[in-house]
C-alpha positions as CSV (number, residue, x, y, z in Angstrom):
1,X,-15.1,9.1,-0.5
2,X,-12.3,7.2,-1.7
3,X,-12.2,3.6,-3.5
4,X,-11.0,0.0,-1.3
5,X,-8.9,-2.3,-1.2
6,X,-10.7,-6.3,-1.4
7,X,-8.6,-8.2,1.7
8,X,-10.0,-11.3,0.5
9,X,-8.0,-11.4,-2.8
10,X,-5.3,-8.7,-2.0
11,X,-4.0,-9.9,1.4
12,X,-0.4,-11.8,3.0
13,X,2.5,-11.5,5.3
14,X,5.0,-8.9,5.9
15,X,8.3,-11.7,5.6
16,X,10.2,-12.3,3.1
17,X,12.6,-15.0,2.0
18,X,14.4,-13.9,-0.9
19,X,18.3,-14.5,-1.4
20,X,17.9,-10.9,-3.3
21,X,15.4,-8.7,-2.6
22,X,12.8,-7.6,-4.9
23,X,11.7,-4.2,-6.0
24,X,8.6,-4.4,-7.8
25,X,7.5,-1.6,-10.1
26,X,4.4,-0.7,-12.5
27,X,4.4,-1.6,-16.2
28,X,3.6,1.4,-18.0
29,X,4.5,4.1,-20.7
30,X,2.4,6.8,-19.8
31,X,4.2,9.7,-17.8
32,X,1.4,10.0,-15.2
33,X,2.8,7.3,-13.9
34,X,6.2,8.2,-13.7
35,X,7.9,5.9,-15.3
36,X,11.2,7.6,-15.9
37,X,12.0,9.2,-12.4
38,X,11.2,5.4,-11.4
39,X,13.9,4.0,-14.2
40,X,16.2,6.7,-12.7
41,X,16.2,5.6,-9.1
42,X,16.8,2.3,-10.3
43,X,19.6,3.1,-12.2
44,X,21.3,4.9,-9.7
45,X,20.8,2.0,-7.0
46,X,22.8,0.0,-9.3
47,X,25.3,2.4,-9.6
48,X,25.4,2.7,-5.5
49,X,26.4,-0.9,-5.6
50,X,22.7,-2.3,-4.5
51,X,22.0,-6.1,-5.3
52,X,18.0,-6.4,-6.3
53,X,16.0,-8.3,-8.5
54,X,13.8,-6.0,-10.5
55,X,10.2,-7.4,-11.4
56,X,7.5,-5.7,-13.2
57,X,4.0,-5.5,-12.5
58,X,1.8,-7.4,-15.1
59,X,-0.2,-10.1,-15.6
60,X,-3.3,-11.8,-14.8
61,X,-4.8,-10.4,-10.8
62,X,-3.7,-13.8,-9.1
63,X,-0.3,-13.3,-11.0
64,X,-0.1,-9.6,-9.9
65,X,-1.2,-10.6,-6.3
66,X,2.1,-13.3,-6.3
67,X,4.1,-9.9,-7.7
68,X,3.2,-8.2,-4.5
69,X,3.8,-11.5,-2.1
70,X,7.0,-12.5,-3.7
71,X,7.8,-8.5,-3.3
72,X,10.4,-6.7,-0.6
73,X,9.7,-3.2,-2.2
74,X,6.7,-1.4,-4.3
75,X,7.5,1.7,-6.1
76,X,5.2,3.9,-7.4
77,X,6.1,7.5,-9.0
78,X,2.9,8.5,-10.1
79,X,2.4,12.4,-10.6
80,X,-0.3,15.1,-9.2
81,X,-3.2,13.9,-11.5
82,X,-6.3,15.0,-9.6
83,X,-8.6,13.4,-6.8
84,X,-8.6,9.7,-7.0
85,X,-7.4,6.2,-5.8
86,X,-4.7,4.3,-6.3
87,X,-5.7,0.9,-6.0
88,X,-1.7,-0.5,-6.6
89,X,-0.5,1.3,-3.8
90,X,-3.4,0.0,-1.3
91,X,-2.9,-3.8,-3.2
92,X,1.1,-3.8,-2.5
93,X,0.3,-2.6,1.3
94,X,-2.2,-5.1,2.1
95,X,-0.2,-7.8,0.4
96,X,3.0,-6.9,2.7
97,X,4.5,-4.8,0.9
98,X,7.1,-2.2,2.2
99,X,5.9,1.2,0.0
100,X,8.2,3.5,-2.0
101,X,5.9,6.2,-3.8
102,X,5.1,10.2,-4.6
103,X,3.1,11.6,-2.2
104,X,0.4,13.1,-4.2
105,X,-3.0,12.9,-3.1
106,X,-4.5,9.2,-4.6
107,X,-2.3,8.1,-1.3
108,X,-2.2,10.5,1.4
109,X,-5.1,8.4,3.1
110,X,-2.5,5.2,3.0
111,X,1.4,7.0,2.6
112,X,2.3,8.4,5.7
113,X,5.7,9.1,5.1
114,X,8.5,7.3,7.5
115,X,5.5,5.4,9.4
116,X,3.1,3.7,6.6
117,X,5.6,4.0,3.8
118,X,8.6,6.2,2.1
119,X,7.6,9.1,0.6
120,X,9.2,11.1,-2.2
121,X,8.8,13.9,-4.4
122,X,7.4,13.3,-7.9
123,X,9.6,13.1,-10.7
124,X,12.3,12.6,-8.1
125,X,14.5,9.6,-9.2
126,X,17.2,10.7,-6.7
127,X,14.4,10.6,-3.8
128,X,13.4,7.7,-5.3
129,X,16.6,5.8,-4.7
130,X,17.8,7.0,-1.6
131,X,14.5,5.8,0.0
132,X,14.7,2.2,-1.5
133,X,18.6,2.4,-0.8
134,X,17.4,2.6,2.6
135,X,15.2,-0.1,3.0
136,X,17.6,-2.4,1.2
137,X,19.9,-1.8,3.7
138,X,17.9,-2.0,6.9
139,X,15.6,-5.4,6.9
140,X,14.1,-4.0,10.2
141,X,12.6,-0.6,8.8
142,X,11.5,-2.6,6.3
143,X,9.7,-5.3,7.3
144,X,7.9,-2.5,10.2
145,X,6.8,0.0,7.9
146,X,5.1,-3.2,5.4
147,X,3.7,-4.0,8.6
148,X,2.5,-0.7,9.7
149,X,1.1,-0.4,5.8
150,X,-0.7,-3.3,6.2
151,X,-2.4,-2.4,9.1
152,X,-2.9,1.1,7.3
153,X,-4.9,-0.2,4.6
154,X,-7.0,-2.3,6.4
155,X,-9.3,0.8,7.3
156,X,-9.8,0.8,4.0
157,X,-11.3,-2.4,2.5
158,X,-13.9,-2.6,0.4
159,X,-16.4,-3.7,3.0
160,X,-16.1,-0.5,5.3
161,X,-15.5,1.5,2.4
162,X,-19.0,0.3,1.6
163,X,-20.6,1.1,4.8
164,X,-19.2,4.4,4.9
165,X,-20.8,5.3,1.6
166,X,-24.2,3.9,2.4
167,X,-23.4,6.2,5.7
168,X,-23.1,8.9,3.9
169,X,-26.1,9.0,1.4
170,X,-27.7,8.6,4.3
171,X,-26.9,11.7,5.7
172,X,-25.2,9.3,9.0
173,X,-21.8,9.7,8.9
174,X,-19.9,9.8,12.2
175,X,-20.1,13.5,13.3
176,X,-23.4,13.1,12.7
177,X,-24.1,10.6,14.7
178,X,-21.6,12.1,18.0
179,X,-23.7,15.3,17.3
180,X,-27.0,13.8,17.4
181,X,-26.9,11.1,20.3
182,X,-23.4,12.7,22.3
183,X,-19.9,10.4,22.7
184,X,-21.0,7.9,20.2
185,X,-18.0,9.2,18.4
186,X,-16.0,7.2,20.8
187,X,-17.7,4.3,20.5
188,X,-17.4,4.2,16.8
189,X,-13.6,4.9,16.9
190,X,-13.6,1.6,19.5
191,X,-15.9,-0.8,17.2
192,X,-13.3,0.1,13.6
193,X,-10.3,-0.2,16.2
194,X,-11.7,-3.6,17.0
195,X,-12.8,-4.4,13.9
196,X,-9.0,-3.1,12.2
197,X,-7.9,-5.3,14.5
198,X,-9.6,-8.6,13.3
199,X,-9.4,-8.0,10.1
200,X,-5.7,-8.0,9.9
201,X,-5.9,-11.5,11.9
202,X,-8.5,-12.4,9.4
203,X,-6.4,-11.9,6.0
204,X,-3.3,-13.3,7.8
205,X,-4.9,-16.6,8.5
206,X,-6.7,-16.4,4.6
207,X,-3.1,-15.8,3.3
208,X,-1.5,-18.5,4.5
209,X,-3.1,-20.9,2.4
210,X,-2.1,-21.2,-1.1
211,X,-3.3,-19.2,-3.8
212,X,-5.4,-21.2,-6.1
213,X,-5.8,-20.5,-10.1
214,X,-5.6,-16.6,-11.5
């Protein structure tokens, strides 16, 4: 079971408007979150000749969550730590985000690599670069694969993260059920299709309105 994203608060459109695009990184010292192989890539984009505005993530959550809008690029290099979640990578999706990150396993659910988001090794600054390189260059990849992300994450809001826990100390997850009462498997799959589906138009239409305090 795996932690959510909340689409109410973390939510917004795949375009963006800046004269320079912006990569967007995390703020932090420690080296599970691999802060150097990120400072690497970034150094080597501006040696490649790429024009970017580099912001930092920090701040209060409605001043992160105008970090992600304002965003063309997330990067996250965290390393192999274990089973968990990470929330920034799910946040920077949902928000409209195109995603530049290590594939360890707090984002295989979310990071599929060359359809959800870019994918590199960790520790890999060269990785690192090439992949934003390439979505500097190509506004088309990136706007598809923030919008592909963003449809991504939406299977994984806090709401139907919710449900599937209660499912499952309940002993009633979905093989269950298909086992127990025969091609209700498919009917499931149709009803989170549908409901993927409205939630996406849901946070689209929430998103457009300004964002009010922090």
């Amino acid at each position: 079971m795996f932690g959510g994203v909340n689409l109410s608060r973390f939510c917004g459109g795949t375009g963006r408007c800046n004269e320079r695009p912006v990569v967007l990184v995390r703020e932090s010292l420690d080296t599970i979150k691999g802060t150097a192989a990120v400072a690497e890539g970034l150094g080597l984009l501006g040696e490649r000749g790429f024009d970017f505005e580099v912001a930092v993530l920090r701040g209060s959550e409605g001043e992160v969550r105008e970090l992600y809008r304002r965003a063309d690029v997330f990067v996250s290099g965290e390393v192999e730590w274990g089973l968990g979640w990470s929330s920034v990578v799910a946040e920077a999706m949902a928000c409209g985000c195109a995603v530049v990150c290590t594939g360890v396993r707090a984002v295989e659910h979310v990071a599929e690599d060359g359809v959800t988001a870019l994918v590199f090794a960790p520790g890999d600054g060269q990785g690192m670069a090439d992949a934003v390189g390439w979505l500097l260059r190509d506004g088309g990849l990136r706007c598809g694969l923030a919008e592909a992300g963003r449809r991504r994450v939406v299977r994984y809001s806090t709401e139907r993260m919710a449900v599937r826990l209660e499912e499952t100390v309940r002993g009633q997850g979905s093989e269950g059920r298909e086992d127990n009462h025969g091609g209700h498997g498919d009917d499931t799959e149709m009803r989170d299709e549908e409901t993927e589906r409205l939630s996406v138009d849901r946070c689209t239409e929430e998103c457009s309105r300004p964002v009010v305090g922090s």
